[in-house]
N, C-alpha and C positions, 0 to 999 in steps of 0.2 A: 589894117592897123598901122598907127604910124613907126616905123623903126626906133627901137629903145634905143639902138647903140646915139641917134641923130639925136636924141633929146637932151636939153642940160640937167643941172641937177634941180633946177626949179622946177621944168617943167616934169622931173620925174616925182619929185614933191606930190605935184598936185595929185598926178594920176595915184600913187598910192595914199594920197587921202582921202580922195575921189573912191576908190577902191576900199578902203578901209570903211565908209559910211556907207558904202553897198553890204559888206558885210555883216557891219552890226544890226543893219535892217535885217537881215535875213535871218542872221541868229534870235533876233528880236519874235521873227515871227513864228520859230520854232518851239521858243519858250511858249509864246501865247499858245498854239497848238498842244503842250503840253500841261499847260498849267487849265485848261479848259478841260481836263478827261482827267480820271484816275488810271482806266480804262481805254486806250489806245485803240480804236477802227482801223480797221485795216486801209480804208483811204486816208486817215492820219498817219498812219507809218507812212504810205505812196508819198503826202505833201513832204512829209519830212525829210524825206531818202530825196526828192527831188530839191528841195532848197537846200541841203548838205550838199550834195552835186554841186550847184552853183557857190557853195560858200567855197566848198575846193578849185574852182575852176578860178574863185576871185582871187584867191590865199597864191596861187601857182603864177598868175597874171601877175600878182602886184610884186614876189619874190623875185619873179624875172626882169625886172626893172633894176635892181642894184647888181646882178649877178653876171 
């Protein structure tokens, strides 16, 4: 990964924009997984617990960018 401290403020721009539409996609697809069941399968909790994973690992990433 490239060094945050190296990056301007543009280029830190993008990556949490960049970052921020990774996000909502994934938020997006946890809605759909929910709004599809009243009732909850236990491999829809598994996808969900896994793209929540990734939604924090995005939120952590893109934090440490200003920080």
């Amino acid at each position: 990964m490239v060094l945050i401290m190296k990056l301007n403020t543009s280029q830190k721009a993008e990556l949490y924009n960049e970052g921020l539409r990774r996000y909502q996609k994934l938020q997006e697809q946890v809605r759909q997984i929910r709004a599809n069941s009243l009732n909850l399968t236990e491999l829809d909790e598994m996808k969900i617990a896994k793209l929540e994973q990734k939604m924090k690992e995005i939120y952590n990433k893109t934090r440490d960018l200003y920080n």
